[in-house]
N, CA and C atoms as a LAMMPS dump frame, in Angstrom:
ITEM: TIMESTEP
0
ITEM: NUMBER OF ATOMS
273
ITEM: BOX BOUNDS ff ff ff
-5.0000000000000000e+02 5.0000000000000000e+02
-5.0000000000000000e+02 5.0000000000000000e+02
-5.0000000000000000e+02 5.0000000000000000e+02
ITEM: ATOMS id mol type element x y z
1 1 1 N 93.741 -274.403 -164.543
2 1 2 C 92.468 -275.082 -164.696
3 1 3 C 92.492 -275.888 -165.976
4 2 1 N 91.169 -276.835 -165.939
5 2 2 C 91.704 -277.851 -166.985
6 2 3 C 90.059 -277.93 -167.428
7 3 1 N 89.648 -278.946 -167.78
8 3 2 C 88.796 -279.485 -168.367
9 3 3 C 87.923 -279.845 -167.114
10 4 1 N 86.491 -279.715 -166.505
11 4 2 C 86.119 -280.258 -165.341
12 4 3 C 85.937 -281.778 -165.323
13 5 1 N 86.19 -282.632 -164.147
14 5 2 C 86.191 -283.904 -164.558
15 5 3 C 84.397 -283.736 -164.497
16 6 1 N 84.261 -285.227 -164.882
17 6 2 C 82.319 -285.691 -164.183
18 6 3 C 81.939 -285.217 -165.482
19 7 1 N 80.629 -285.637 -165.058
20 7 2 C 79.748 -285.254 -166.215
21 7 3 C 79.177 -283.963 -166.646
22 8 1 N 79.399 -283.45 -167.978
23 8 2 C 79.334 -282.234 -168.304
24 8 3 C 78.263 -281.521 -167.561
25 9 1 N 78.766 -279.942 -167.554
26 9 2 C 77.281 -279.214 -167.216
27 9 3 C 76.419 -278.811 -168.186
28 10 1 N 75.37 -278.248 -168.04
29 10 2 C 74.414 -277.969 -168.822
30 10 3 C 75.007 -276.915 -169.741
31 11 1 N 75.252 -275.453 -168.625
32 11 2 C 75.622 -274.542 -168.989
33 11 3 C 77.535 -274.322 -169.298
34 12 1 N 77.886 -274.478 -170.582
35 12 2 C 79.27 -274.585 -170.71
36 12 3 C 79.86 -273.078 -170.326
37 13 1 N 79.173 -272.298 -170.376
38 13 2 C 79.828 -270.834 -170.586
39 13 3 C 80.201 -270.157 -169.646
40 14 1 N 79.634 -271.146 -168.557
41 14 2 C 80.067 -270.489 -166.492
42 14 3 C 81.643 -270.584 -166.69
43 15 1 N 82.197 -271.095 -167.334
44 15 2 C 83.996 -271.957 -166.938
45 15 3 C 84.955 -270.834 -168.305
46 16 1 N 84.149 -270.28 -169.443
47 16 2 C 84.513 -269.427 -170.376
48 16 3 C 85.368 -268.935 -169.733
49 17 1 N 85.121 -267.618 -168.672
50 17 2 C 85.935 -266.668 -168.338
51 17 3 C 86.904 -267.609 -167.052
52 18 1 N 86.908 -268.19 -166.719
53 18 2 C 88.124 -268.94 -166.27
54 18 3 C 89.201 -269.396 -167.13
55 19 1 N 88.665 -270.059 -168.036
56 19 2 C 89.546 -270.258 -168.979
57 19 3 C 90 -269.236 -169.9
58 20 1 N 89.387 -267.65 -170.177
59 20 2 C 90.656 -266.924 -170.772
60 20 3 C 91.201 -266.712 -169.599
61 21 1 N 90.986 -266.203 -168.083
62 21 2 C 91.995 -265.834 -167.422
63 21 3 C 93.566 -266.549 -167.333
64 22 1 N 93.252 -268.088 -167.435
65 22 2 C 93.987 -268.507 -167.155
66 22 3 C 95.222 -268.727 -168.585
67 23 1 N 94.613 -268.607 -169.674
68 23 2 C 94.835 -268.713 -170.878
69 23 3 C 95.623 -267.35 -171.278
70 24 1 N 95.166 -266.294 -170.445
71 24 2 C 96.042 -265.142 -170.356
72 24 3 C 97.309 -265.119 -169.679
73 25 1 N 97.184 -265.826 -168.142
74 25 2 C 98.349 -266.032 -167.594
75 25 3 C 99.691 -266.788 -168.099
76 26 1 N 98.923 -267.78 -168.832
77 26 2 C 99.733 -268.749 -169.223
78 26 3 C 100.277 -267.905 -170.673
79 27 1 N 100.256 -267.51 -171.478
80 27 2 C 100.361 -266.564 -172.508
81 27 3 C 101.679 -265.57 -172.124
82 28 1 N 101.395 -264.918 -171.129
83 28 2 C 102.409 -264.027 -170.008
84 28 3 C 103.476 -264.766 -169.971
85 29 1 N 103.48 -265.399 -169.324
86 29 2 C 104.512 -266.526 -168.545
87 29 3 C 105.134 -267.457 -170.222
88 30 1 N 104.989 -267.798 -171.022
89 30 2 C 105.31 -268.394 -172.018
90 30 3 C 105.856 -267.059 -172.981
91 31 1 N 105.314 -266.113 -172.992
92 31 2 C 105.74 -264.693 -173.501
93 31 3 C 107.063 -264.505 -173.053
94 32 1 N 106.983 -264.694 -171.652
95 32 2 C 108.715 -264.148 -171.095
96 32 3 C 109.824 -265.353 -171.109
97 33 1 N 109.433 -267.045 -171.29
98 33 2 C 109.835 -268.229 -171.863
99 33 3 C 110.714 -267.727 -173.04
100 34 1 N 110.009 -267.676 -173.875
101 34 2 C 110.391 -266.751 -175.154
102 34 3 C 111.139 -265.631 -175.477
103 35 1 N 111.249 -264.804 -174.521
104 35 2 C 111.682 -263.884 -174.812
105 35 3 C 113.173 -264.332 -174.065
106 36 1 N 113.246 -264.945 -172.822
107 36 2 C 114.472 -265.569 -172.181
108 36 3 C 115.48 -266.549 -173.097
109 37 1 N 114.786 -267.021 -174.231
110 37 2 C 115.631 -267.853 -174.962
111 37 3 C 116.11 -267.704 -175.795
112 38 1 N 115.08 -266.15 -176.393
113 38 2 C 115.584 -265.299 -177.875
114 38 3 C 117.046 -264.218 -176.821
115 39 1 N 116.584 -263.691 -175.948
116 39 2 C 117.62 -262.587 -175.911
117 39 3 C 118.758 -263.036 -174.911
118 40 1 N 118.558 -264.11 -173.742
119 40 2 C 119.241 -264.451 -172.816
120 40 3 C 119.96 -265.654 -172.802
121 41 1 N 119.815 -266.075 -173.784
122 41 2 C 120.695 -268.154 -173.76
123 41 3 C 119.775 -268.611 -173
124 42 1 N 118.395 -268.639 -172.781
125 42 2 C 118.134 -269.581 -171.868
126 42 3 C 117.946 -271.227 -172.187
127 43 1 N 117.687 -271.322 -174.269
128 43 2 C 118.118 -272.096 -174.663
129 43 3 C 119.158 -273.078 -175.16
130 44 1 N 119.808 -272.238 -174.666
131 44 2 C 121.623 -273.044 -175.008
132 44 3 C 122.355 -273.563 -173.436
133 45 1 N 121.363 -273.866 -172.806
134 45 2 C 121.762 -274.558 -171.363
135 45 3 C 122.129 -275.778 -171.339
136 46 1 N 123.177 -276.099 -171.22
137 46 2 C 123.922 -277.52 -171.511
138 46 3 C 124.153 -278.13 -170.482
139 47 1 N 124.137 -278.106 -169.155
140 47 2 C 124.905 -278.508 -168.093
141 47 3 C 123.89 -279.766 -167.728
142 48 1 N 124.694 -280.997 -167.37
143 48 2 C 124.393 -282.309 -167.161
144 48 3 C 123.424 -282.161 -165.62
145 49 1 N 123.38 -281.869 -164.544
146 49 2 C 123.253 -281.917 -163.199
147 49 3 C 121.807 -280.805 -162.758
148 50 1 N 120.879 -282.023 -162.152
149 50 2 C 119.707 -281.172 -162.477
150 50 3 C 119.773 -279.719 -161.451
151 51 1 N 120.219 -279.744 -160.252
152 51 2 C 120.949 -278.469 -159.402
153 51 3 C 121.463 -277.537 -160
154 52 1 N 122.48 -277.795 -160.991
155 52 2 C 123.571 -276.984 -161.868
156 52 3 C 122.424 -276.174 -162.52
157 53 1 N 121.53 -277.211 -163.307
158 53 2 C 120.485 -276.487 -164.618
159 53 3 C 119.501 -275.458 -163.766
160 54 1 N 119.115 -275.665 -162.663
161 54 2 C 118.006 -275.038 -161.936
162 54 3 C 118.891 -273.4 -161.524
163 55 1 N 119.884 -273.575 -161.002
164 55 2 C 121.119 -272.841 -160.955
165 55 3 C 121.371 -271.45 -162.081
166 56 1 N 121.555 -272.076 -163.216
167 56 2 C 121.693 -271.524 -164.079
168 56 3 C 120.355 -270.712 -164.541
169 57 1 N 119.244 -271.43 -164.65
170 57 2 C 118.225 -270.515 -165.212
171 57 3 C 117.758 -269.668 -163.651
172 58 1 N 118.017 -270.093 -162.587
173 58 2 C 117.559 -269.26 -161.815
174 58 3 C 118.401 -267.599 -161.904
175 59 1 N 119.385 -267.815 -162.265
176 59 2 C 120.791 -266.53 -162.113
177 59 3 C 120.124 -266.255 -163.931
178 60 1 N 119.555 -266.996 -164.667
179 60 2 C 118.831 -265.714 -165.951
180 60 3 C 117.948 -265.227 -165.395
181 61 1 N 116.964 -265.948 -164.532
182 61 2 C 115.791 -264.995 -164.538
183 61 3 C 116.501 -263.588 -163.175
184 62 1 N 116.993 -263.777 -163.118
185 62 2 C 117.472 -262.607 -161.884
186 62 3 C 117.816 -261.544 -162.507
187 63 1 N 118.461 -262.327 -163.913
188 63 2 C 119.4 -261.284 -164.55
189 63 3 C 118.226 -260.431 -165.91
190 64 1 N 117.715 -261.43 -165.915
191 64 2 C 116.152 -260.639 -166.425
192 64 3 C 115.299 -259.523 -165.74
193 65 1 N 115.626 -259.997 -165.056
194 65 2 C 114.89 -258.985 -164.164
195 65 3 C 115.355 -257.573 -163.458
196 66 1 N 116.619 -258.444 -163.48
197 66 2 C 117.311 -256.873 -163.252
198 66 3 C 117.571 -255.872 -164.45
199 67 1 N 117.84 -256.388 -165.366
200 67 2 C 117.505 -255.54 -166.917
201 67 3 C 116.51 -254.707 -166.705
202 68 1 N 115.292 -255.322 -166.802
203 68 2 C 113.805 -254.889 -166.942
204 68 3 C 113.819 -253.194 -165.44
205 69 1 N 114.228 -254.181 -164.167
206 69 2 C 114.228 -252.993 -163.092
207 69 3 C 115.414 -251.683 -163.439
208 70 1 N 116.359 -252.068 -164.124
209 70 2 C 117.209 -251.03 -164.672
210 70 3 C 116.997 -249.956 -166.199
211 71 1 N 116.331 -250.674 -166.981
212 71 2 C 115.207 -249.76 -167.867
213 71 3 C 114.403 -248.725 -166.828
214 72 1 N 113.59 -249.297 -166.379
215 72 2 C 111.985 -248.752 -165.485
216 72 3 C 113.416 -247.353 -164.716
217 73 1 N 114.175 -247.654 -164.262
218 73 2 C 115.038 -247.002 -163.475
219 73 3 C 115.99 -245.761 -164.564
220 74 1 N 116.173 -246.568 -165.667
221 74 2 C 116.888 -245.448 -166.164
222 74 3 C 116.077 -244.478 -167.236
223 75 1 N 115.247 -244.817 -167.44
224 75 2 C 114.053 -244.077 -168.502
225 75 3 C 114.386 -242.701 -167.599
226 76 1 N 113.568 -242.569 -166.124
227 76 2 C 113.046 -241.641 -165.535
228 76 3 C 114.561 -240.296 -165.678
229 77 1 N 115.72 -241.017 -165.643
230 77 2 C 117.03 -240.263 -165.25
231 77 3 C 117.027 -239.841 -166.548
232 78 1 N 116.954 -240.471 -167.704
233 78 2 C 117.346 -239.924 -169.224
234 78 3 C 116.892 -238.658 -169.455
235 79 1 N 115.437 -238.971 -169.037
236 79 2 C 114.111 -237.623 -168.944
237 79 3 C 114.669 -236.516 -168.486
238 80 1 N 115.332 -236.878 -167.262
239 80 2 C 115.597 -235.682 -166.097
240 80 3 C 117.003 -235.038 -167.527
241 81 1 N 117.778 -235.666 -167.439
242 81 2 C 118.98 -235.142 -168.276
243 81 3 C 118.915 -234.345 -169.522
244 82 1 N 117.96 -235.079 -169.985
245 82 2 C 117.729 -234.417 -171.581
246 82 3 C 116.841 -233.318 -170.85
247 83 1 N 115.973 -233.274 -170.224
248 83 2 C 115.165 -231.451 -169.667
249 83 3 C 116.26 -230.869 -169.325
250 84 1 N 117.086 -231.016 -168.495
251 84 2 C 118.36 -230.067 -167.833
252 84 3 C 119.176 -229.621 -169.273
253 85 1 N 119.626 -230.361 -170.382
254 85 2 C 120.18 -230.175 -171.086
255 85 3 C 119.479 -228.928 -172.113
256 86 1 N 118.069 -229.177 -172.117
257 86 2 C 117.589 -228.431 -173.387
258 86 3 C 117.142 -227.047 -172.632
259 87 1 N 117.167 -226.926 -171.137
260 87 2 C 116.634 -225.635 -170.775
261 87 3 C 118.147 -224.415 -170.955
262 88 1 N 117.368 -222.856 -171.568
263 88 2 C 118.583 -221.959 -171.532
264 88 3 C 119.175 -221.956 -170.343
265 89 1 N 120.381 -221.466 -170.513
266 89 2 C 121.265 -221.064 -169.59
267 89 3 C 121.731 -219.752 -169.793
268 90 1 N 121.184 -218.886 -168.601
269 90 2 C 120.919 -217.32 -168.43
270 90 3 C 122.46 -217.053 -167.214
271 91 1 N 123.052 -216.254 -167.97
272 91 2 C 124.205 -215.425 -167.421
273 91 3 C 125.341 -216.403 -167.264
């Protein structure tokens, strides 16, 4: 969302909460921008060919993502290991 075209409304404050929602989304999405260029090269993409470039950041964000699904995945197993490890062992 943007600015409404036409002539202003009376009441400015109906469009407020549209605009943080969207101001949130966009925040999100520029959050993980950021974070793709600090930890992943997504800024050091050099390749001439606009296919090649689309290419390339498509295989980071995959690879982002599979990070993120392999955390969420290995937290739960660490848990399990370290309980098995710290309970006695009788006889």
């Amino acid at each position: 969302s943007g600015p409404s075209l036409g002539r202003p409304k009376k009441d400015e404050e109906q469009d407020r909460p549209q605009a943080r929602k969207d101001a949130a989304a966009r925040n999100a999405v520029e959050g993980k921008c950021g974070e793709g260029k600090r930890s992943y090269g997504l800024g050091r993409i050099r390749v001439r060919l606009r296919e090649t470039s689309e290419t390339v950041i498509a295989l980071q964000l995959l690879v982002m993502n599979l990070e993120r699904k392999l955390r969420i995945l290995f937290l739960p197993i660490f848990r399990l290991l370290m309980n098995l490890c710290r309970q006695p062992k009788w006889a």
